[in-house]
C-alpha positions in Angstrom: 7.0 8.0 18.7 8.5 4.6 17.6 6.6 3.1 14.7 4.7 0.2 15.5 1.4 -0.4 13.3 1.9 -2.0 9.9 0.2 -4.2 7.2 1.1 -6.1 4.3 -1.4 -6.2 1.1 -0.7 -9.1 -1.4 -2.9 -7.7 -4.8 -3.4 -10.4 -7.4 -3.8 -8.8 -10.6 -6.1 -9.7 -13.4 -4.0 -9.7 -16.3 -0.8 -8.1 -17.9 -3.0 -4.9 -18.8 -4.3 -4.4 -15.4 -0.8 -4.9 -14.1 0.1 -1.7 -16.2 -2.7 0.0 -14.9 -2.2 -1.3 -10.9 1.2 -0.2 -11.4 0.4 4.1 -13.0 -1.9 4.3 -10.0 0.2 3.2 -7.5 2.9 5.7 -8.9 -0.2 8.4 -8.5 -0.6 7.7 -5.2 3.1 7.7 -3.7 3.0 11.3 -5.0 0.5 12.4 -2.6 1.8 10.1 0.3 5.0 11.6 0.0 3.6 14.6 0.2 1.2 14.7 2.5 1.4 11.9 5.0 3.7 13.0 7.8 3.0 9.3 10.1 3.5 7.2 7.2 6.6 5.9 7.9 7.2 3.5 4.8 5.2 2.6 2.3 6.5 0.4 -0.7 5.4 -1.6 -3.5 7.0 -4.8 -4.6 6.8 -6.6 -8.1 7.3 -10.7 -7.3 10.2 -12.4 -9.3 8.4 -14.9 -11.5 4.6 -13.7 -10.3 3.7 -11.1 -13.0 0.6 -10.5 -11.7 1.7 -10.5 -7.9 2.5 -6.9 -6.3 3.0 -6.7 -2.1 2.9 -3.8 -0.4 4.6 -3.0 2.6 3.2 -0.2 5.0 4.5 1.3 8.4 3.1 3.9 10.2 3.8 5.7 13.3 0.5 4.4 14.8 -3.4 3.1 14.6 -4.3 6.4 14.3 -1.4 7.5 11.1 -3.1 4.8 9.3 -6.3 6.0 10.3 -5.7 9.5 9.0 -3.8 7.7 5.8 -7.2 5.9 5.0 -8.7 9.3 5.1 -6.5 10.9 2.6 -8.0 12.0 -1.3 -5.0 10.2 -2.9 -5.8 6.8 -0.8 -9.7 7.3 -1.4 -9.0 7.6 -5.0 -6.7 4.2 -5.3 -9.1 2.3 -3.1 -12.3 2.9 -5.7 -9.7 3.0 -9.2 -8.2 -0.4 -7.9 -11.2 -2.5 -8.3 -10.9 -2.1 -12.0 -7.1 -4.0 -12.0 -7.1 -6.5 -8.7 -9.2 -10.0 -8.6 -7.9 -10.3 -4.9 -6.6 -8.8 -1.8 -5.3 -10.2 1.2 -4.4 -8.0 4.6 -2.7 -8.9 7.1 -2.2 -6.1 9.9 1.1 -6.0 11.6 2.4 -5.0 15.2 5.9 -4.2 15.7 7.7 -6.4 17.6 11.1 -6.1 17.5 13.7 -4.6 14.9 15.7 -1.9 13.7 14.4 1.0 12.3 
């Protein structure tokens, strides 16, 4: 199936500390993505030259329902309650594939 449903998350961090925190959990999490998360397709964090406290994820799954099950994972669950503790905001903005190369 070509993969088609995708997001982007821009986290603002609240200081240099929580950056270093944000950052260890991420790290956690990929583990279990990797592992265990057949219709994620990509999944990537980004650091922002110049915005220390700016990290952008970029997430492509095979479909609605990969990131359905994604969301359902322990690994996810767990970042989604530990993040609240590093990020003063989060923007989403959900993505449909259009065109491209993959």
């Amino acid at each position: 199936m070509t993969p088609g449903f995708g997001l982007i998350v821009r986290f603002t961090l609240r200081d240099a500390a929580a950056a270093a925190g944000f950052d260890e959990l991420v790290s956690q999490t990929l583990e279990g993505i990797r592992r265990h998360e057949a219709g994620t397709v990509a999944y990537t964090s980004h650091r922002v030259p110049d915005e220390r406290l700016l990290r952008i994820f970029y997430e492509l799954y095979e479909n609605r329902a990969a990131f359905d099950a994604h969301e359902q994972q322990p690994h996810v669950r767990h970042f989604l309650a530990a993040r609240e503790k590093y990020v003063s905001k989060v923007e989403v903005t959900f993505l449909e594939l259009a065109d491209g190369k993959l």
